[in-house]
C-alpha positions in Angstrom: 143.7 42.5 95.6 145.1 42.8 98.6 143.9 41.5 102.2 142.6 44.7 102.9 140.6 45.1 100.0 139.5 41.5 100.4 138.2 41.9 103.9 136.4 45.6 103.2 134.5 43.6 100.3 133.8 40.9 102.8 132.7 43.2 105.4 134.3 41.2 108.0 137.1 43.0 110.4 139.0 42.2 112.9 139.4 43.4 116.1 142.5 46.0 115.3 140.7 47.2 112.0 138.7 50.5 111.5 135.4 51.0 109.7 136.7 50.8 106.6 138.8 47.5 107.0 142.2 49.5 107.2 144.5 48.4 110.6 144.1 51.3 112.9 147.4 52.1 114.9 144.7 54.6 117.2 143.2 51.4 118.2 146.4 49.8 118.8 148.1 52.5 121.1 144.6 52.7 122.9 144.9 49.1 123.8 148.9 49.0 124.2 148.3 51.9 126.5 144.9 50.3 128.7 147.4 47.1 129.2 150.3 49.4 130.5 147.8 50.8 132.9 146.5 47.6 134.1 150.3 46.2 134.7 151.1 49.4 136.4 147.9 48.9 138.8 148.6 45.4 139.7 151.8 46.1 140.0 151.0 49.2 143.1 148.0 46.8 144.5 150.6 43.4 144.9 153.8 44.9 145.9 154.8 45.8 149.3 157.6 47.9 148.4 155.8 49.7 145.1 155.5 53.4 145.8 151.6 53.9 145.9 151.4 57.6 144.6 153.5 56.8 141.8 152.3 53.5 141.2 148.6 55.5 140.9 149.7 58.4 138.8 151.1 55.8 135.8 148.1 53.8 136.1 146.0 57.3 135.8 148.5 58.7 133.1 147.9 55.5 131.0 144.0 55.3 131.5 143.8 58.5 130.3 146.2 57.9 127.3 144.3 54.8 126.5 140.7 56.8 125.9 141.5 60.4 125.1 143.0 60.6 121.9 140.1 58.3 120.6 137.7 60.7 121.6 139.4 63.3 120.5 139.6 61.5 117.1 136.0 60.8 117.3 135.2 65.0 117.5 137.8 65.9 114.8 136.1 63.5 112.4 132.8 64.0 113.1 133.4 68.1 112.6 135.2 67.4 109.3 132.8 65.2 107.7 
């Protein structure tokens, strides 16, 4: 058995894991991608020299790669199922 059988049968999962008990990469670029755009806006708020329209544009760009394709996985599976 291996450990993700062992942890669907024990219905425990941890944090990077889907429903199901299987690692979820979604879940890990989501998070990868909310901690690029939390760098990025620290690094326009504390640094005099940072260019402040770019510096916001990255932080948006990442924001928005951090929650969209989760939605968009959350539609295409709930129309397929």
């Amino acid at each position: 058995m291996t450990a993700e059988e062992i942890r669907a049968v024990n219905g425990k999962s941890r944090f990077l894991d889907d429903h199901h008990g299987k690692r979820s990469s979604m879940r890990l670029t989501s998070l990868l991608a909310l901690a690029a755009a939390f760098v990025f806006g620290l690094i326009t708020l504390l640094c005099p020299q940072a260019d402040d329209e770019k510096g916001l544009y990255l932080s948006a760009f990442f924001l928005i790669a951090a929650f969209a394709p989760k939605v968009i996985q959350k539609f295409a599976e709930a129309k397929f199922q």
